[in-house]
C-alpha positions in Angstrom: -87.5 35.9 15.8 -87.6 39.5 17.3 -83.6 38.4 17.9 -83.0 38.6 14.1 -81.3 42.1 14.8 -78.5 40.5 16.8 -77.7 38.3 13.9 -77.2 41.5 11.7 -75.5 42.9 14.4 -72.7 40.2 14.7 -72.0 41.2 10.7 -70.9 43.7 11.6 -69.6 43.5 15.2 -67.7 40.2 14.5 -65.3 42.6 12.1 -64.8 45.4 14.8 -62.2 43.3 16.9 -58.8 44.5 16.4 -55.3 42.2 15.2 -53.3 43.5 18.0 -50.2 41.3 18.3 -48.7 42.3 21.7 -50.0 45.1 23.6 -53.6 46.5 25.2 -56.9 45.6 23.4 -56.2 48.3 21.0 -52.7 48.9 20.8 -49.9 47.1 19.8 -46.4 47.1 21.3 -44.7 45.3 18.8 -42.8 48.2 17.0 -39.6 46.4 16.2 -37.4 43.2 16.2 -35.6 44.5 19.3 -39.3 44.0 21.1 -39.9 40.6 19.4 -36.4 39.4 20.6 -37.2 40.5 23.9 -39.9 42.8 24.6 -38.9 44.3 28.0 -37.3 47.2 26.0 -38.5 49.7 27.9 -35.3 51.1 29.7 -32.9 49.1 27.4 -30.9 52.0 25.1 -30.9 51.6 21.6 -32.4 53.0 18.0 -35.9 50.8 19.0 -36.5 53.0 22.1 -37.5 55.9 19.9 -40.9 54.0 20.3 -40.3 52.1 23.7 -37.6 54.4 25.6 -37.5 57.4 23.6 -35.3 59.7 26.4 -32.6 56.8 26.1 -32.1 57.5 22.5 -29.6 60.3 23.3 -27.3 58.4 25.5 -26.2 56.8 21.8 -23.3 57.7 19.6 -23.7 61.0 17.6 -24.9 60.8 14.5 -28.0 59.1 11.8 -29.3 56.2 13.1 -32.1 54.1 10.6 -34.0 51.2 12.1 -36.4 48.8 9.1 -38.4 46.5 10.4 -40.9 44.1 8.6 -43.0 41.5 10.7 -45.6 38.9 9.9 -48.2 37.6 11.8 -50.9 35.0 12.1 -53.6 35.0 14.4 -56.5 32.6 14.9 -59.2 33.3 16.9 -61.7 30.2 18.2 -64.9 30.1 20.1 -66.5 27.0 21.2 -70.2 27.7 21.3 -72.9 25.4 23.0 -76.6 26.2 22.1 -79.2 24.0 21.7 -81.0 25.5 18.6 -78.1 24.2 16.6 -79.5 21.0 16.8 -82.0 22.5 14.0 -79.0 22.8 11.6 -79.3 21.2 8.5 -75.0 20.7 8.6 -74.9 20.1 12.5 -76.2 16.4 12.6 -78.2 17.1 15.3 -75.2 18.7 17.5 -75.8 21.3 20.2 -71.6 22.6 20.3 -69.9 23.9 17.0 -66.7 25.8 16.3 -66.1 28.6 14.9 -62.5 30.0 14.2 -61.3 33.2 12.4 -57.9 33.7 10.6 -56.4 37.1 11.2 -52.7 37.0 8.8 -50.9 40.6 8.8 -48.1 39.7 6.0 -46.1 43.1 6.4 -46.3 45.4 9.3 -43.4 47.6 8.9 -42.1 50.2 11.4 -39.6 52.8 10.8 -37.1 54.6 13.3 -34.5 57.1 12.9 -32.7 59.8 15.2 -30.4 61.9 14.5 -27.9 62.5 17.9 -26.1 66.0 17.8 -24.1 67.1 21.7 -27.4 66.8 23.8 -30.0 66.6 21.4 -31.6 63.7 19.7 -34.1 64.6 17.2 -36.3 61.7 16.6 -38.9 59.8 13.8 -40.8 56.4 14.4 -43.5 55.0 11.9 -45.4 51.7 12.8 -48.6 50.5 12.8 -49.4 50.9 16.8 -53.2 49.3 15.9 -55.0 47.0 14.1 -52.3 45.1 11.3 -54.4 42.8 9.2 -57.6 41.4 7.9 -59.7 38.9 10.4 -61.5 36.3 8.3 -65.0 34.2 9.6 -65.2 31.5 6.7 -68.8 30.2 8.4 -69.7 32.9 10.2 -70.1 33.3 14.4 -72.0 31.4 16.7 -73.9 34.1 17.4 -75.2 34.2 13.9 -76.3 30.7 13.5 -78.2 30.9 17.1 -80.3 33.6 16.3 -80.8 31.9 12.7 -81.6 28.8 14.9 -84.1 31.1 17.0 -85.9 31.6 13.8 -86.4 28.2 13.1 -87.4 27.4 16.6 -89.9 30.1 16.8 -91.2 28.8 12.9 -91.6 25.4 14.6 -93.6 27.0 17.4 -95.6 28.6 15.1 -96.4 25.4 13.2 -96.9 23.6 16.6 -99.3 26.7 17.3 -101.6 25.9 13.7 -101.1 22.5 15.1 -103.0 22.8 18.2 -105.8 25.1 17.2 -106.4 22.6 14.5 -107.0 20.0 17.5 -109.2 22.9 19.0 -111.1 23.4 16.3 -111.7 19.7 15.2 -113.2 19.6 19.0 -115.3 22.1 18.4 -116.5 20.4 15.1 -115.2 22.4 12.9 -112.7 21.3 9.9 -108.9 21.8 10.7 -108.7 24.9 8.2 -105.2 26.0 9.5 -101.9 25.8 7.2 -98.9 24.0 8.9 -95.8 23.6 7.1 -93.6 20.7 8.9 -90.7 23.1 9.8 -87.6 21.3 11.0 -84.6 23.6 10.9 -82.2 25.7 9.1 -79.6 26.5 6.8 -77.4 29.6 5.7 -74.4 30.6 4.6 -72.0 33.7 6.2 -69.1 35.6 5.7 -67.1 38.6 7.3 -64.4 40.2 6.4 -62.3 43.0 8.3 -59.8 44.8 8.0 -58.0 47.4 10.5 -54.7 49.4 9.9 -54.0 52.5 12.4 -50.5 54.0 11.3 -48.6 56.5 13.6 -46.2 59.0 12.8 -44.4 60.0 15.9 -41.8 63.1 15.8 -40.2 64.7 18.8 -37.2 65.1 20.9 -34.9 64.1 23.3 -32.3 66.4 25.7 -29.9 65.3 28.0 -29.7 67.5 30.7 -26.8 65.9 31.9 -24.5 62.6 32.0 -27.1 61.0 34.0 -30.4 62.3 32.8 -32.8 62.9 29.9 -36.2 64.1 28.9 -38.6 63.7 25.9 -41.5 65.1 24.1 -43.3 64.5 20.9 -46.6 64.3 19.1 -47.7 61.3 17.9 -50.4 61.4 14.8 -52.3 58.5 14.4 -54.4 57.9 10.9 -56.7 54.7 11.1 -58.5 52.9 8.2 -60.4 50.1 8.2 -63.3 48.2 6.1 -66.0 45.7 6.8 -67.7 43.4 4.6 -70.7 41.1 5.5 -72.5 38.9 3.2 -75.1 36.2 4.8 -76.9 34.7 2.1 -79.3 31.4 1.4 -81.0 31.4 4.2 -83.2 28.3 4.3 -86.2 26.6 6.3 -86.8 23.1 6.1 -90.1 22.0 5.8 -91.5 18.8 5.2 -91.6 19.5 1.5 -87.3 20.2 1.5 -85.2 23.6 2.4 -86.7 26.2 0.9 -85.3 30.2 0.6 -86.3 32.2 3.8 -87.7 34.4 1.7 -89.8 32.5 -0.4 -91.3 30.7 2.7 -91.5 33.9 5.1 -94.6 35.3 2.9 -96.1 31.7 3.9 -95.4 32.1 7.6 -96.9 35.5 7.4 -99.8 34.2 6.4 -99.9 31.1 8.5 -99.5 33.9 11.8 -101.9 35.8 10.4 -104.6 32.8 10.0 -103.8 31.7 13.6 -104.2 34.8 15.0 -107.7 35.5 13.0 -108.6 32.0 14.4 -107.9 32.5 17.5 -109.6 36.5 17.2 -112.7 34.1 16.2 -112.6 31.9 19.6 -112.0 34.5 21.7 -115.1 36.3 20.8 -117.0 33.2 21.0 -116.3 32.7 24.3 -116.5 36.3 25.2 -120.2 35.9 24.0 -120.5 32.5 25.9 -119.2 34.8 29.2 -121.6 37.5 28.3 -124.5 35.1 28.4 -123.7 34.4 31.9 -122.9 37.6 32.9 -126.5 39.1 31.6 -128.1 36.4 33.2 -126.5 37.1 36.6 -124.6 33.8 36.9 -121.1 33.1 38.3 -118.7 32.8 34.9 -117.8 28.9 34.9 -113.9 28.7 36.1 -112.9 26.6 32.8 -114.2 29.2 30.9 -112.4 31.8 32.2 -109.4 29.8 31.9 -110.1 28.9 28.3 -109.9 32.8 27.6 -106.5 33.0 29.3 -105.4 30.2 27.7 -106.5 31.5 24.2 -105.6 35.4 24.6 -102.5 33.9 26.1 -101.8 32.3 22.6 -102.9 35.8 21.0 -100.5 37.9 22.8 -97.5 35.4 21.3 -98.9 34.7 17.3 -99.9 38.3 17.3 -96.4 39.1 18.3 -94.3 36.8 15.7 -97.1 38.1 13.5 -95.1 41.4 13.4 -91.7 40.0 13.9 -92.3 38.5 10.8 -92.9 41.4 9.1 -89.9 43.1 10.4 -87.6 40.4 8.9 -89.1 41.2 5.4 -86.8 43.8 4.5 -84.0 41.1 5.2 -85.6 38.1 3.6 -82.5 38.1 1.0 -79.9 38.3 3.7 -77.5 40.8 3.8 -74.5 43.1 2.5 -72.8 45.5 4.3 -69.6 47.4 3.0 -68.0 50.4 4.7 -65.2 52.3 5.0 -63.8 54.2 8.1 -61.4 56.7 8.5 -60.0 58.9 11.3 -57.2 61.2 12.3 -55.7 62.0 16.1 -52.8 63.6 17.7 -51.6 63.4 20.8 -48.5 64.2 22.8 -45.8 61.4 24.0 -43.2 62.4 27.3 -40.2 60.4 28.5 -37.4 60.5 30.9 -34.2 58.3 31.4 -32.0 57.9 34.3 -28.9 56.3 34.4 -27.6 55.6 38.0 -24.3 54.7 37.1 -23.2 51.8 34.6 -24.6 49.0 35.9 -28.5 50.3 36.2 -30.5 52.5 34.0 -34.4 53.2 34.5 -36.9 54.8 32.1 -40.6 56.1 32.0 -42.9 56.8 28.9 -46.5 57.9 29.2 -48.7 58.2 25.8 -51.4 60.3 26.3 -55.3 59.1 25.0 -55.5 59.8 21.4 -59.1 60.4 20.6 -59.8 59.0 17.3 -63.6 59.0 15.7 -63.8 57.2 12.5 -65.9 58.2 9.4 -68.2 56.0 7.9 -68.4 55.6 4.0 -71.0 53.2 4.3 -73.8 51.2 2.1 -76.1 51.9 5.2 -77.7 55.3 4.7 -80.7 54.9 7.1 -81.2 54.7 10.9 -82.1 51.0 11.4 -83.8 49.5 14.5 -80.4 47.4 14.3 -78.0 49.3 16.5 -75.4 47.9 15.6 -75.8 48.3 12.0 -76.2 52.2 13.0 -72.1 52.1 14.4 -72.1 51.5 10.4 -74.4 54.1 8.9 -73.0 56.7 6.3 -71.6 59.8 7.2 -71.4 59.2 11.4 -68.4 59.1 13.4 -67.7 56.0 15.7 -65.5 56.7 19.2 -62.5 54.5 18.8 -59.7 56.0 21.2 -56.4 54.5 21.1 -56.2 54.5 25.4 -53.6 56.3 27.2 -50.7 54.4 28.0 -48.0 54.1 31.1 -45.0 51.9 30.6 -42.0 51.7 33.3 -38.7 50.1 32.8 -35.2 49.0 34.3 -32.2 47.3 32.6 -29.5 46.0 35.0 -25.9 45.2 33.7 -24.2 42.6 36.0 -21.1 42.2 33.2 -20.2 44.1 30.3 -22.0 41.2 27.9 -25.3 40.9 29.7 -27.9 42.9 29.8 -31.2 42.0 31.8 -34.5 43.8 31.7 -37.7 44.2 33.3 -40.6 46.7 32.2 -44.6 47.1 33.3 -47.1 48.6 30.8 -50.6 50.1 32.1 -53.0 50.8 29.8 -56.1 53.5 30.2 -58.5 51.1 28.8 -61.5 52.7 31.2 -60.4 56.4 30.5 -60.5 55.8 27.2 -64.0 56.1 24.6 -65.2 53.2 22.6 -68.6 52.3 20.6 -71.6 52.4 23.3 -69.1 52.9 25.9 -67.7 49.6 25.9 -65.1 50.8 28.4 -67.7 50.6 31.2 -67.8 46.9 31.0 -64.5 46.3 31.6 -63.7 44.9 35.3 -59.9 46.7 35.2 -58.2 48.1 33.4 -54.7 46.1 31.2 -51.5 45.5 32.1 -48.1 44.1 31.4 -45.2 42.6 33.1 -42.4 42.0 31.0 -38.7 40.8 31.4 -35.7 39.7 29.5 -32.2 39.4 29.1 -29.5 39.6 25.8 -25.6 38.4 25.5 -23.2 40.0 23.2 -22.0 36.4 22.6 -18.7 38.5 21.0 -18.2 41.9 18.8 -20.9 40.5 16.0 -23.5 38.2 17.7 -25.9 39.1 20.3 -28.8 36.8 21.7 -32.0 37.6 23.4 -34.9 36.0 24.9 -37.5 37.5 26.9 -41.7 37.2 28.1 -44.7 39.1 28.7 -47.4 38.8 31.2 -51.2 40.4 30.2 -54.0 40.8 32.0 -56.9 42.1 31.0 -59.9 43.3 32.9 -62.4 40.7 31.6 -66.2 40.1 32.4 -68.6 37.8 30.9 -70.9 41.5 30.1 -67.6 42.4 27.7 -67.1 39.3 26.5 -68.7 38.4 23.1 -68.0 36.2 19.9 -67.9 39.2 18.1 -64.7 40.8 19.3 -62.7 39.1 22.4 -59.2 39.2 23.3 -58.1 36.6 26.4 -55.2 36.7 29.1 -51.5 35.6 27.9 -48.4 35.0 28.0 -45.7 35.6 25.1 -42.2 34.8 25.0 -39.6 36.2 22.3 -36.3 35.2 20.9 -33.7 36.5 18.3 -30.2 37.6 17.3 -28.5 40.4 16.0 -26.1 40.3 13.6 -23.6 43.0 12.6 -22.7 42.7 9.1 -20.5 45.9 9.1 -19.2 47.9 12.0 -22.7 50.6 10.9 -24.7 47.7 9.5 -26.7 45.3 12.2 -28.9 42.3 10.9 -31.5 41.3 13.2 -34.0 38.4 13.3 -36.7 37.3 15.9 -39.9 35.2 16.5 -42.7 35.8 19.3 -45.1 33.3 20.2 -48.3 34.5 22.3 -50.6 31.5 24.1 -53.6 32.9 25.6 -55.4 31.2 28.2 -59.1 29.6 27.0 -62.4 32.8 29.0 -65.4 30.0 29.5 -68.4 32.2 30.1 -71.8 30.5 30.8 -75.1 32.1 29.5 -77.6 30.1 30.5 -78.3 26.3 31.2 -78.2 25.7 27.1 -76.2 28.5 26.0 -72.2 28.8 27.0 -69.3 30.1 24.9 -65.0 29.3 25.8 -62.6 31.7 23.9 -59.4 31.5 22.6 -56.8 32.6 20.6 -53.2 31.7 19.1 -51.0 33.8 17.7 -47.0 33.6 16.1 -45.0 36.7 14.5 -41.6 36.6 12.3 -39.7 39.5 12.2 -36.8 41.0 9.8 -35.0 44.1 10.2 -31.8 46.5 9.8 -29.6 49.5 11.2 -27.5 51.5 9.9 -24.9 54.0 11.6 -24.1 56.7 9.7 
């Protein structure tokens, strides 16, 4: 029962995990259709690299250059958990494995980009959402909910068991059994979380060309987060032998039940203490099975006096729980870039991102330290470390004909360097990375088609792996075509389609979890020359 604070934890937790599409564990790539037709953009030049190549911007035509961009997406998230308390579930039929999934659907992320080209100058705008994108729904709730739930009921069955057996003790003793027990047999509850995570950038800067084969960058990027998380668990139930009844009609009865057993058993104790006594004054040798019998009974006084108080911990949640809060935050940080072009043929280009350190204000329902730590990331008025990491991304784009373009890129994310929510970080084996490549076809002056993958890795361990928040390793591939309605008016379309791979991590002999995700994104967008 003292586990009670996890399942309040996971409320909240469960809503923390981010809807990145493409990208590190908090940051997403996806800034444009170019990137979902092929995302190894990162030397390619063209209006998208004002996010993903921003030097190359000023090797294009003089001018105003707009870039619109709209993109859906549609994430699930599954976890296969194995526990053997579930078998107490009143909906489980006696099953120990369950499944849980969450739907995460982003129906617009938009992301801007325009540059203005002037001799060697490029002066340069890009808005996107570079983190979170959506709202992550748990319909029924986490595993890691319903086993501490479970927990409860097992440790009310022990308890019962407990009244059980110092009835038998008594009635050997001669007494009448005078101990309630309440035939406990399970559980039931309801759950619900709801998140939802936006963190929009504004990035301004500029390129120069400091000659025909070489260009620089610099910019700031701000980055303004929101989010909000809402928990409700509700009708939590025991059954007893007399039906399901409200957790928190029944707790005051299991309060009382503990408190009975332990005033029994405060009763026996003495009793033999005075039996010991007697042999002690007399100068005897304390009968073995005597002593034992005090073990055995101070052994069972140590455990009912300790679910005595967890009990009366869980009082003050007896009617489940809400939870609403708001977070905001605000960080800047600066962006550099360089582009080389060897000659016609080859072109290479380098972007770092710097760490933006975000910490996000709570507007919160909780307004009181709590035992619960994790309901404390939560509490009103403190600021939670949430950096968007540092990032590193490196890129080439070879052009064997005139039509064809092909493409390779890496990404390197900071994770490690960066801050996070009890350091989080540190649990991390590595930190992520990327390795992308792709190629397009101008098929003639109007059609181009693209395809292209992605490669992530993450740094994964079974310490930093929870139900709560979990991202796995992938790979995504990416298609689309551009189509240019007017010589300054390009229609583009694309679809990118991630499949992760399934993270099996083993708690103990009765408790294992295996992870999983899916995730498919549509994008829509426009340039215009002018």
């Amino acid at each position: 029962m003292n586990q009670f604070k996890t399942f309040l934890a996971g409320a909240t937790l469960a809503l923390t995990s981010t809807t990145a599409f493409a990208g590190g564990i908090l940051t997403n790539t996806n800034q444009s259709i170019d990137f979902l037709r092929n995302p190894a953009r990162d030397a390619a030049i063209g209006l998208d690299g004002v996010y993903s190549n921003p030097a190359g911007v000023v090797f294009m035509p003089e001018g105003f250059h707009l870039g619109l961009n709209w993109m859906y997406a549609h994430q699930t998230r599954t976890i296969t958990s194995t526990n053997d308390v579930f078998k107490y579930g009143k909906k489980n039929n006696g099953a120990t494995t369950k499944e849980f999934e969450g739907v995460a659907d982003a129906a617009c992320i938009p992301s801007i980009q325009a540059a203005w080209n002037k001799g060697d100058w490029s002066l340069q705008l890009n808005f996107s959402v570079p983190g979170g994108g959506g709202k992550c729904s748990f319909d029924n709730g986490l595993g890691s909910f319903e086993s501490v739930v479970g927990q409860i009921a097992q440790g009310l069955i022990a308890l019962d068991g407990a009244a059980t057996t110092l009835n038998g003790l008594l009635t050997q003793q001669g007494a009448s059994a005078v101990l309630p027990t309440h035939g406990v047999t399970g559980y039931d509850m309801e759950s619900y979380m709801e998140g939802r995570q936006y963190y929009f950038g504004l990035q301004l800067g500029s390129a120069y060309k400091v000659n025909e084969k070489v260009a620089v960058y610099g910019g700031l990027r701000l980055l303004y987060g929101t989010a909000t998380y809402k928990a409700r668990i509700s009708n939590i139930q025991v059954g007893t032998s007399g039906g399901y009844v409200s957790f928190g009609d029944f707790l005051p009865q299991a309060q009382a039940q503990a408190q009975a057993c332990v005033g029994t058993l405060d009763a026996m104790i003495n009793k033999v203490n005075a039996g010991i006594a007697q042999y002690e004054a007399a100068g005897a040798a304390v009968p073995e099975a005597l002593k034992q019998q005090k073990a055995t009974l101070e052994g069972y006084h140590s455990q009912l006096s300790a679910s005595e108080t967890r009990l009366s911990q869980l009082s003050k949640y007896s009617d489940g729980v809400n939870l609403l809060c708001n977070q905001t935050s605000l960080g800047i940080a600066p962006v550099i870039g360089i582009d080389y072009r060897l000659n016609d043929q080859f072109n290479f280009a380098a972007k770092y991102e710097f760490k933006t350190q975000m910490r996000m204000e709570n507007e919160s329902t909780v307004f009181e330290a709590s035992e619960i730590d994790a309901v404390n990331k939560y509490r009103d008025g403190d600021k939670v470390n949430e950096d968007a990491p540092a990032l590193l991304t490196l890129g080439a784009q070879w052009t064997p004909v005139q039509p064809v373009r092909v493409n390779l890129g890496a990404h390197y994310y900071f994770d490690k360097q960066a801050n996070w929510y009890n350091e989080s970080q540190k649990l991390l084996d590595h930190n992520t990375y990327e390795l992308l490549a792709g190629g397009e076809w101008d098929i003639n002056d109007k059609v181009t088609v693209s395809l292209g993958g992605q490669l992530t890795r993450y740094g994964l361990t079974d310490q930093y792996m929870n139900d709560m928040s979990f991202v796995v390793n992938s790979y995504s591939i990416g298609f689309g075509m551009n189509y240019k309605v007017r010589d300054n008016v390009k229609l583009k379309f694309a679809f990118f389609q991630t499949e992760y791979g399934d993270y099996d991590r083993t708690t103990s002999a009765t408790v294992s979890d295996s992870f999983t995700r899916t995730s498919r994104v549509l994008g829509l967008g426009c340039d215009i020359d002018l």
